[in-house]
N, C-alpha and C positions, 0 to 999 in steps of 0.2 A: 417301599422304597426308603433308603435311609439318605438323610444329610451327611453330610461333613462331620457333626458331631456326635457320629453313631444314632441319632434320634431317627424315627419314624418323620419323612414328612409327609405334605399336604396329600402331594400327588402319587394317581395311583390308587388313590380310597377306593375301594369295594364299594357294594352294595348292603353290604354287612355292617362294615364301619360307617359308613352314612346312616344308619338308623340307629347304631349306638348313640350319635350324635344328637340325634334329632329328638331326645328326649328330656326337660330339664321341670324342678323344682323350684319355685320361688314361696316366701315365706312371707304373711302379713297377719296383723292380728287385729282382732275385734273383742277389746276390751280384755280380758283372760285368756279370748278364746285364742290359741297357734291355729290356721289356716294356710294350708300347703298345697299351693296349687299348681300342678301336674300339667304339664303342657307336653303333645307331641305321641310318640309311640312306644308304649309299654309294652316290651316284651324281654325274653331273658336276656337280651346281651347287653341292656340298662337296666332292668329291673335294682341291682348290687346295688350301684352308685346310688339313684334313686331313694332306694331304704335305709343306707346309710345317712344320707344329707338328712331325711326327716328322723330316724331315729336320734342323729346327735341333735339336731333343734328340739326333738322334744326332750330329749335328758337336761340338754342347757338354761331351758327355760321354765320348765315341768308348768306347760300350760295347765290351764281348770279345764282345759276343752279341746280335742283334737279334731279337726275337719281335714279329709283329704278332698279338694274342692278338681272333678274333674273335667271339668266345661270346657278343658281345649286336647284332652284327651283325641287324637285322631285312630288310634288304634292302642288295641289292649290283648292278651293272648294269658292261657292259663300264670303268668309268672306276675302278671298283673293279679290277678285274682289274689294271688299268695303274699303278693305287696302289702295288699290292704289287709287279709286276716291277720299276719306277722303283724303289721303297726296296730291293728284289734286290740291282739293278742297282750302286746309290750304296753298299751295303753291301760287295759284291764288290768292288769299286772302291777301299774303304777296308781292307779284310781282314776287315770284319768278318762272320761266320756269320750267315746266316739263316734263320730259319723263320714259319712260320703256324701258329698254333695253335688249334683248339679250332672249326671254323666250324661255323655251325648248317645246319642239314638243307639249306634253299633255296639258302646259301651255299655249302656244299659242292657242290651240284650245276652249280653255276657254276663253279667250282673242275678240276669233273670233266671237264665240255663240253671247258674250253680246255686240257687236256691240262695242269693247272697242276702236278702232282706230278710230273711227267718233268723240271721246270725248280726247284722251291723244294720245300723240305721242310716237309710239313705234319704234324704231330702232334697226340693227343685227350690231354687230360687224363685218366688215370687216374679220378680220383675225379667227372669230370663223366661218363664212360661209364655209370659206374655211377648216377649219377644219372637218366640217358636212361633208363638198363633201368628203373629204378624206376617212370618214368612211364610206360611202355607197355603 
């Protein structure tokens, strides 16, 4: 549905465009390291934006260290997968180290399928393991 000023508004969003939505990057760092943390549902119709926002943060700031940190990850689908080899790949390519960190239960097992740990290094947070136990 469009506005008055020709724009796309609120009302009317799909089921489609609600999950484009529902997907964002926020950036924080530890000491060298850029830490880009993935919140929501990765799949191709965010995937773009997604890659974009961390490729220019890493060009801009050419961290020692790239972490895609996915602990609030809700869902991931092969375009996810391709996320994180592309940012590997662009990483490798620059010198800089990478890893994944932290995927939740559904995302790891996606993780697991594509044989992702033989190719990028994944790591748990310490103090979120311990969190897990406590839930269980």
């Amino acid at each position: 549905m469009k506005s008055e000023n020709g724009k796309a508004s609120g009302k009317g969003k799909g089921k489609d465009q609600m999950k484009r939505e529902s997907c964002k990057v926020t950036f924080r760092t530890d000491e060298d390291r850029l830490i880009a943390l993935i919140s929501g549902e990765v799949d191709h119709h965010n995937a773009r934006k997604i890659r974009a926002e961390i490729d220019g943060k890493m060009m801009s700031t050419r961290p020692a260290e790239l972490t895609l940190d996915l602990s609030l990850v809700s869902f991931m689908d092969s375009s996810g997968l391709g996320l994180i080899l592309g940012r590997f790949s662009k990483a490798s390519d620059l010198g800089i180290p990478f890893s994944v960190s932290n995927p939740t239960g559904p995302t790891q097992k996606i993780l697991d399928l594509a044989g992702m740990d033989r190719i990028v290094r994944i790591t748990r947070d310490k103090v979120r393991d311990k969190r897990e136990e406590k839930a269980v």
